[in-house]
BAVEXBA-529788 format. One line per 4 residues: number of its first residue (from 0); their letters; for each residue x, y, z of C-alpha. Coordinates in steps of 0.2 Angstrom, whole numbers. Layout:
NUM	a	X:Y:Z  ...
END
This chain:
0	xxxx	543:500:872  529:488:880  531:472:892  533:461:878
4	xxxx	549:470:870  558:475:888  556:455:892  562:451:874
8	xxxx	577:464:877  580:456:892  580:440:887  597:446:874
12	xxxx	607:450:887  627:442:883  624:434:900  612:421:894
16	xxxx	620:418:878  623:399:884  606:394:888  596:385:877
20	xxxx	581:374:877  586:356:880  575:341:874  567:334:890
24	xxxx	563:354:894  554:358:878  536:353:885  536:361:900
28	xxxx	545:377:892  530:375:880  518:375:895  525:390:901
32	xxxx	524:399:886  506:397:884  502:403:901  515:416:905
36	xxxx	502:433:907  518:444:895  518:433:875  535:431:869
40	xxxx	539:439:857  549:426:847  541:411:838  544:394:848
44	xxxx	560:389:843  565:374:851  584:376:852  583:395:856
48	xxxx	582:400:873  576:418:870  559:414:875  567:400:891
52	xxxx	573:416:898  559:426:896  546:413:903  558:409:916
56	xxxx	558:428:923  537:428:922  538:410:933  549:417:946
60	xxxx	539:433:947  523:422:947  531:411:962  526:395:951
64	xxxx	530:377:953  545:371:939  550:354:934  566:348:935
68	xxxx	581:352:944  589:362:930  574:372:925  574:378:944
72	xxxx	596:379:943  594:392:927  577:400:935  589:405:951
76	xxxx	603:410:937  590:421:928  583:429:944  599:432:951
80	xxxx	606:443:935  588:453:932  589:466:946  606:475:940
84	xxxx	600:470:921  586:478:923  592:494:934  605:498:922
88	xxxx	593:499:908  582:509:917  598:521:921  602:520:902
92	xxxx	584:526:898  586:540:909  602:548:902  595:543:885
96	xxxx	579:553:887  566:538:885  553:545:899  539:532:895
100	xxxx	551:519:893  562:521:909  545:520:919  540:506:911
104	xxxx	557:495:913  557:501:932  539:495:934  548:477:929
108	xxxx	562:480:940  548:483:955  539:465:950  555:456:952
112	xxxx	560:463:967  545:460:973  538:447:967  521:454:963
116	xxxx	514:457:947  509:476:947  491:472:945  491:463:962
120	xxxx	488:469:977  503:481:985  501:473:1001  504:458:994
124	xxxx	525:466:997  524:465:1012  523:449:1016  539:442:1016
128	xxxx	547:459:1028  531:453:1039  536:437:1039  553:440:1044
132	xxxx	548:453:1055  535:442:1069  550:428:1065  563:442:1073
136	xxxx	572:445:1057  590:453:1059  583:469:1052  593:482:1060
140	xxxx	580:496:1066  590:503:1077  589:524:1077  577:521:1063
144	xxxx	561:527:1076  543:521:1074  535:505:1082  541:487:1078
148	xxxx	529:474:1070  536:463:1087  526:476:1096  512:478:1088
152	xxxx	501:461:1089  504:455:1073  505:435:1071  509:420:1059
156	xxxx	491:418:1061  484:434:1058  498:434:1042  489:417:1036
160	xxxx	471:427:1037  478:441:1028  483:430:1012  465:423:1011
164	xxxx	458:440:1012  469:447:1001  465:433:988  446:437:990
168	xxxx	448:454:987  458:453:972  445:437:963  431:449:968
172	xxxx	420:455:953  426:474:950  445:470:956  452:479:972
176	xxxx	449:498:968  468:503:978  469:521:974  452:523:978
180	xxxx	454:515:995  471:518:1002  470:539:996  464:545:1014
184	xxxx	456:561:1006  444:546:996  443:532:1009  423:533:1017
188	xxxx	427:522:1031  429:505:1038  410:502:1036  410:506:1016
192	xxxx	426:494:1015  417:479:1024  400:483:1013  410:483:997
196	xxxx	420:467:999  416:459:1013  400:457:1014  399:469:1029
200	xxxx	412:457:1039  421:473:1047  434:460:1056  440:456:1038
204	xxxx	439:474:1033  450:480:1051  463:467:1044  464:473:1027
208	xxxx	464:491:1033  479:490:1045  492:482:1032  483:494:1020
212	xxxx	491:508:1029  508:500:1029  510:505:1011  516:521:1008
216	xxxx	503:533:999  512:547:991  505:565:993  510:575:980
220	xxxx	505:595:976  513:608:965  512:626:959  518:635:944
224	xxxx	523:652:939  532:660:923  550:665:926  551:672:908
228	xxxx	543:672:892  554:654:890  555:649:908  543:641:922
232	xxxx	547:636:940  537:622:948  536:619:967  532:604:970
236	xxxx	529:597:988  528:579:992  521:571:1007  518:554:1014
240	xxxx	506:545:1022  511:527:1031  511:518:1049  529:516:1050
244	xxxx	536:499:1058  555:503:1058  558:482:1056  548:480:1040
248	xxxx	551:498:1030  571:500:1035  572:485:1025  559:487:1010
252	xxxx	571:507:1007  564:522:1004  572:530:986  562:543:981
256	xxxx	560:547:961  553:562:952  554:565:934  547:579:926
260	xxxx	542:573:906  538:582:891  527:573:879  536:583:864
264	xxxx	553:579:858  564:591:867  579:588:873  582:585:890
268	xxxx	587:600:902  593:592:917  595:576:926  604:576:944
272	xxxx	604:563:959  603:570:977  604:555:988  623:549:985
276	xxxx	629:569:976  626:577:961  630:572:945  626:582:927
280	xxxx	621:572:913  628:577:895  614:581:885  613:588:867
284	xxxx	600:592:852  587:580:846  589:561:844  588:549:830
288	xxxx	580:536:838  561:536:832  548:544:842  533:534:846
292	xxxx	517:544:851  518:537:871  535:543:872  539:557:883
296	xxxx	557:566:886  563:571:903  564:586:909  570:585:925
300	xxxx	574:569:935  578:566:953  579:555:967  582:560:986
304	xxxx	579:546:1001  564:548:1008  565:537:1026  565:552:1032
308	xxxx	547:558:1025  541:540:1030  548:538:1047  540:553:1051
312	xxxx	524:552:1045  512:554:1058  493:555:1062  490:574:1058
316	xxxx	496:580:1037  500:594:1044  513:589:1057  522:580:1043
320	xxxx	538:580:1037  535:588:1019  550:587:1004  550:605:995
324	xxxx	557:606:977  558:619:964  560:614:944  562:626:933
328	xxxx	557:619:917  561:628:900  545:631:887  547:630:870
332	xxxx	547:650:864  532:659:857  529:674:848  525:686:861
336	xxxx	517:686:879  501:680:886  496:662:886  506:650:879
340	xxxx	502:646:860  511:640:844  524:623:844  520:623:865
344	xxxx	516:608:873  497:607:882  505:599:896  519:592:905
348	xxxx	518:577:918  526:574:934  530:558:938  534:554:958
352	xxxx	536:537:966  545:527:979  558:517:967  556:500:977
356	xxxx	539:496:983  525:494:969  508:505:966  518:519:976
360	xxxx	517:531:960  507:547:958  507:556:938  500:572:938
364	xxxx	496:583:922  506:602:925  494:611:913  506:624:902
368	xxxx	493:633:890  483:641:907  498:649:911  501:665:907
372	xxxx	517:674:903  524:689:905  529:701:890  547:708:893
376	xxxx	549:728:888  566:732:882  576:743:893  578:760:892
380	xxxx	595:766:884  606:776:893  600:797:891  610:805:878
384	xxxx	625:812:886  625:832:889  639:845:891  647:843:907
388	xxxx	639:861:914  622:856:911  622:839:920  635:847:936
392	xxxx	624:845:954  620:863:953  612:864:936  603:849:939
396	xxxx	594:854:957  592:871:949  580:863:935  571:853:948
400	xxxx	566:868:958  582:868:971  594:881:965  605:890:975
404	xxxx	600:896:990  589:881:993  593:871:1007  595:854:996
408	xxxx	608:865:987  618:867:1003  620:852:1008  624:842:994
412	xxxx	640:848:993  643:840:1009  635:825:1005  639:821:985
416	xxxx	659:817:984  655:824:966  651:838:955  645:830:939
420	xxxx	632:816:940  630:805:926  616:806:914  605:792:922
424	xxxx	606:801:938  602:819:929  586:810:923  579:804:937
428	xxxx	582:820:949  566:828:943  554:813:948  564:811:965
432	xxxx	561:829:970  543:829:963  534:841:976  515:836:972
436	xxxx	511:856:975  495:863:968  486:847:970  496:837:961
440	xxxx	499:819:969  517:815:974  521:796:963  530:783:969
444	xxxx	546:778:959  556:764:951  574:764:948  584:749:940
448	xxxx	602:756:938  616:743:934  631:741:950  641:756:951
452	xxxx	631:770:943  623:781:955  609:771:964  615:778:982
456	xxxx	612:796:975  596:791:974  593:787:994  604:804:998
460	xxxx	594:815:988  576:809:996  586:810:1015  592:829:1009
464	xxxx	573:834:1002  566:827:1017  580:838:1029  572:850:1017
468	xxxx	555:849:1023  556:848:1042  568:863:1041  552:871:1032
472	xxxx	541:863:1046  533:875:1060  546:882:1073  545:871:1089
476	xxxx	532:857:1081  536:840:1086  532:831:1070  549:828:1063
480	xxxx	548:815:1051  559:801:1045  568:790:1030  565:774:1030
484	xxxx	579:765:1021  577:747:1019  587:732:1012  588:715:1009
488	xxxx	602:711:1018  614:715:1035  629:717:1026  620:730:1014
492	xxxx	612:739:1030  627:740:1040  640:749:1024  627:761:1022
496	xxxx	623:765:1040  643:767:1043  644:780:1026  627:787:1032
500	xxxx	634:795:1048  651:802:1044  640:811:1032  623:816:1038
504	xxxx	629:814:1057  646:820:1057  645:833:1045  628:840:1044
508	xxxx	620:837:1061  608:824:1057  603:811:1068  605:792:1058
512	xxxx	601:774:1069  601:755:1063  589:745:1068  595:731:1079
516	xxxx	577:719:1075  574:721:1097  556:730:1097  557:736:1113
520	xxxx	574:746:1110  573:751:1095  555:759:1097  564:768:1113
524	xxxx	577:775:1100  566:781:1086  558:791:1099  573:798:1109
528	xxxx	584:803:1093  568:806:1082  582:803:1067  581:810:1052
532	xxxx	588:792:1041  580:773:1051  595:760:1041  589:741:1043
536	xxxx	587:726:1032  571:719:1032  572:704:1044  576:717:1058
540	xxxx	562:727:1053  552:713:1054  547:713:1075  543:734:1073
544	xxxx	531:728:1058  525:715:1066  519:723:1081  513:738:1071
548	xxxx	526:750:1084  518:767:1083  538:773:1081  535:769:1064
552	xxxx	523:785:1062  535:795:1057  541:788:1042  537:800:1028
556	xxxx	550:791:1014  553:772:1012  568:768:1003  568:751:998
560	xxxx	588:746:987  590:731:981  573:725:976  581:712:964
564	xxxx	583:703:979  564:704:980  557:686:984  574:676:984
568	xxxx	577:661:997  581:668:1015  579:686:1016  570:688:1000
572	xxxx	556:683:1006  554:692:1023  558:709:1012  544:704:1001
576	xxxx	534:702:1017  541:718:1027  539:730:1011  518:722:1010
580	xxxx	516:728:1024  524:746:1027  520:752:1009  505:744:1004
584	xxxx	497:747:986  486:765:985  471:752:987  476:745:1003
588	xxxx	464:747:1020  465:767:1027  476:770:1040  493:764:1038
592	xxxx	508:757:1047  517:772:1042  519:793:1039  506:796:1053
596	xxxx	491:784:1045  493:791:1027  500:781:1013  522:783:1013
600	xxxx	531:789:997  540:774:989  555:773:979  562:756:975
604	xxxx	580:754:971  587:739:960  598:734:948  589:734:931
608	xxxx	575:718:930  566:709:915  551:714:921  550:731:929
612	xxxx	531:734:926  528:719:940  534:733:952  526:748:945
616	xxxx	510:738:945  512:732:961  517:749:969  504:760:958
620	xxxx	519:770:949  515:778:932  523:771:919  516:785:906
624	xxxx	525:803:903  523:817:915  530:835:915  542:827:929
628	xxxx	549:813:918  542:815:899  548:801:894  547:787:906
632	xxxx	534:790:920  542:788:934  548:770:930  567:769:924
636	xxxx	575:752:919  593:757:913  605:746:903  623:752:899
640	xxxx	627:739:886  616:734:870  605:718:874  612:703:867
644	xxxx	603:684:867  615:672:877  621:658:872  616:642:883
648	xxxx	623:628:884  625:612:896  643:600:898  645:586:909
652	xxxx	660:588:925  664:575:933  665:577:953  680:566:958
656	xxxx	684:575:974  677:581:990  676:601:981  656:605:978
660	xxxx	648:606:961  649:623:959  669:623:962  672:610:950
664	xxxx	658:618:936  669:635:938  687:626:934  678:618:917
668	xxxx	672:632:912  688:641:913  698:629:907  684:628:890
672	xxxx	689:647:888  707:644:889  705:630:877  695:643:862
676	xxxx	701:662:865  693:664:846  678:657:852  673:663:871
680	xxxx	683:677:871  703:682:876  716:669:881  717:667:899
684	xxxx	736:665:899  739:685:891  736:702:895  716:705:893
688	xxxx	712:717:879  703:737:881  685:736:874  689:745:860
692	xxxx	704:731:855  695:717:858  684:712:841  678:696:851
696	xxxx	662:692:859  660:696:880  659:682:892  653:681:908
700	xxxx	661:668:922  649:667:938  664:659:953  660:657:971
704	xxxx	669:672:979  681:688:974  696:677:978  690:668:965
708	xxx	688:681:952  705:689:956  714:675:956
END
């Protein structure tokens, strides 16, 4: 929709059914008609009072002089209806997913709160808060911080200069280049200013400069990266740059808008408010309104308060209080990896302003065919099963070189609460117990094995080879060497620690410590105990790493479970961190943190991943056959059940109560599982079926806690 037809649409609103044009008014309507800056869009009609009410809106906007009384009367009417009119179209262009259009009725909503046709000046805005403001206004800036305009030297008659330099500015020949000057990264100085529109008068240009800053100037950045073949995240950080007056801006507000638009027709894919709670917007397939070549749909729509960002803006960017958001935006599907091709978008655009003050917007093009996505393998199928003697602990060290008599052998009985492994854990023995003799380089190794199938064997059978291989070690040589195992989290760290001892410490002699993330005493423990397993999770691993302890020289093995954890919020990212740093790629700078200044053997632990060759790449792990692992290399991405493609879809909750979303998104999707047992599955109310009973499909339910689940 243009200006002409959101003035028209406005003008139809039930409220101003009974206005009409009355005789003595139809000459100065007609005036105004002919010199409003937005046409009607209606034909005069002399008895309609469509185009009254739409001329009436321009005037108040304009501030111009009416005649008559009940021109003024009606003018008030009008004026005092637009605001919520015009708000709740915005908010019905929103949920309809009418991007272009929902900006362009907010830019009206701004001019009439305002006063101020966009193509004005922005510091014309400010006048009336000033105004109130030196008058001592009852603006309540208390707890609000910042200076007050009372404080700061401003005057009625420094307000009165500013309106005539303002005016002079705006009727100059190019027309005030705003963004130009108010970007600080673009502004060349107070001399430049005064040359370009004041003829070199630098008292004029000081004015216009210090109520130039008084505007907020939004500062908006952002980075992308493929989630999937289907998926991007974008991180978008906003700053913003303002002298802050706690009696002017309290009052003017601080909403924060951000809209992420797709200039194709897809649907949208989310829309939530996180200034007064969160809110899901029903959404569906395509629409059959028409599709004009300017509109764009919404992806993502927001809006957070951001006094906060204002109030704290200060002289330094970097000192700045800085608003962090991550979208993550679907792509339309392509045929295969790589850069994205076929029915894909060129671009999105991210659309950012400050809902009630106008020219505070910033649009920036997100550009979708540079990035590059990743191509998912598929997973490996579980190995074959064998008979039961061929995959028993024995037989399976025997076939990697540790048959009986070997000192792996011994000990595992002590250690494995089982004789039969499965056949995942029968694959991978051979490339954990790889013994690089004759040359041969020893390889790092990826695992991905689902919850409950073996991954802990994994950690025991490295801590056994390495008892192994100090036991082989010279008589009396003090180089014992260590297991690093390392995890994202303490909970994780502390279970395995408490296993770990009653069997490698209680039964077989074997010293195990935890990390307690205090440099000084855990450096003094590594060296007293020299143990043969170091548990810790990565954030108290961090001060040894940091510090580059030379306790850490005895790490031979680096045990790192739960690398899907790899780069989450919290601990995520200091694992990611740690694991840089104590086992960096092949490639990194000679001599290292660990294993005595030579690069540390590496296995990585995980549930299975989308895309495991991320971490083979990133660790140098061979991903081609060996004599080892003829199959796989030494990179093995389990799944137990066939893949299937999930079926997505979005519902609208209502949040009536003080429960949070995730509470409230959990009951509706339960009770929409009780309510179609033929569709989603079993009915909740009976006795679940076996797998081998049940002919319907699987579905998953992600609740808050085990309470939840079990209750």
């Amino acid at each position: 929709m243009s200006d002409i037809d959101i003035f028209h649409l406005f003008s139809k609103s039930s409220e101003f059914s009974k206005i009409s044009v009355r005789k003595d008014e139809q000459a100065e309507v007609q005036k105004l008609i002919d010199t409003c800056p937005i046409p009607v869009k209606e034909p005069y009609n002399k008895t309609s009072g469509s185009n009254k009410i739409s001329v009436l809106l321009q005037a108040f906007i304009t501030g111009a002089d009416l005649k008559g009384l009940a021109l003024m009367t009606e003018m008030a009417y009008i004026h005092d209806s637009a605001q919520r009119i015009l708000k709740a179209l915005y908010e019905i262009c929103v949920v309809k997913d009418f991007g272009t259009t929902s900006r362009r009725v907010h830019d009206v909503y701004q001019m009439v709160l305002r006063r101020q046709w966009s193509v004005l000046c922005p510091i014309r805005q400010l006048q009336g808060g000033l105004m109130k403001a030196v008058n001592g206004g009852s603006v309540d800036s208390q707890d609000m911080g910042g200076d007050n305009i009372a404080n700061s030297g401003i005057t009625l008659g420094k307000l009165r200069e500013l309106d005539g330099v303002i005016s002079n500015v705006e009727k100059s020949g190019t027309g005030f280049e705003w963004r130009k000057y108010r970007n600080p990264d673009q502004f060349e100085g107070e001399d430049k200013f005064a040359a370009d529109y004041f003829n070199e008068d630098t008292t004029k240009a000081a004015i216009l400069i210090k109520f130039m800053k008084m505007v907020p100037w939004l500062d908006v950045s952002y980075t992308t990266r493929p989630i999937t073949s289907t998926q991007i995240v974008i991180t978008v950080d906003i700053t913003v740059d303002i002298d802050f007056y706690a009696d002017l801006h309290a009052a003017m507000g601080g909403e924060l808008i951000i809209q992420l638009e797709d200039p194709s027709t897809a649907p949208v894919a989310h829309s939530s408010a996180t200034s007064s709670g969160v809110k899901l917007v029903q959404v569906g397939g395509g629409s059959n309104v028409e599709q004009s070549l300017l509109r764009r749909n919404i992806l993502y729509y927001e809006s957070a308060d951001a006094m906060s960002l204002m109030r704290g803006s200060g002289t330094d960017p970097e000192d700045r209080p800085r608003l962090t958001l991550s979208i993550v935006a679907p792509i339309p599907s392509h045929s295969s990896g790589g850069r994205a091709h076929g029915n894909v978008p060129s671009h999105y655009f991210l659309h950012v302003s400050l809902a009630s003050w106008v020219g505070c917007s910033v649009t920036l093009p997100i550009d979708i065919q540079s990035i590059f996505f990743p191509t998912p393998p598929p997973l490996l199928a579980v190995p074959a099963d064998v008979a039961d003697d061929a995959k028993s602990v024995a037989a399976v060290l025997a076939r990697s070189g540790h048959g009986e008599g070997s000192s792996i052998a011994e000990e595992a009985s002590s250690v494995f609460m089982y004789d039969q492994l499965s056949s995942m854990q029968a694959e991978v023995t051979p490339s954990l117990l790889e013994n690089g003799a004759n040359g041969s380089k020893w390889h790092n190794v990826f695992i991905g094995i689902p919850a409950g199938t073996g991954k802990t064997y994994c950690a025991e059978l490295i801590a056994l080879r390495l008892a192994s291989e100090n036991k082989a070690a010279a008589e009396g040589a003090n180089n014992k060497m260590t297991m690093l195992y390392v995890t994202a989290t303490a909970s994780q760290a502390e279970r395995r620690f408490d296993e770990w001892c009653a069997k490698f410490e209680a039964t077989l002699g074997y010293s195990v410590v935890q990390l307690t993330g205090h440099s000084v005493a855990d450096t003094a423990t590594i060296e007293s105990k020299k143990p043969l397993i170091i548990v810790c999770n990565a954030a108290k691993l961090q001060a040894l790493v940091g510090m580059g302890s030379p306790a850490l020289q005895c790490v031979k093995y680096v045990v790192a479970d739960h690398m899907h954890l790899l780069g989450k919020a919290g601990e995520g990212s200091v694992y990611e961190t740690v694991l840089s740093r104590i086992a960096p790629p092949v490639a990194a700078t000679k001599p290292y943190l660990l294993n005595n200044g030579a690069h540390p053997r590496v296995v990585l632990l995980s549930y299975p991943v989308r895309y495991p060759q991320a971490f083979a790449t990133w660790m140098k792990i061979p991903t081609a056959p060996s004599s080892y692992s003829p199959v796989h290399g030494n990179s093995f991405n389990y799944n137990v059940v066939a893949l299937q493609r999930l079926q997505i879809g979005v519902e609208g909750i209502d949040i009536p109560g003080s429960r949070n979303r995730l509470g409230y998104a959990q009951a509706s999707a339960l009770k929409k599982l009780g309510s179609r047992p033929d569709k989603y599955g079993y009915d909740l109310s009976s006795t679940p079926p076996s797998d081998a009973e049940s002919t319907n499909p699987r579905t998953i339910v992600f609740v808050q806690s085990a309470a939840d689940a079990i209750g």
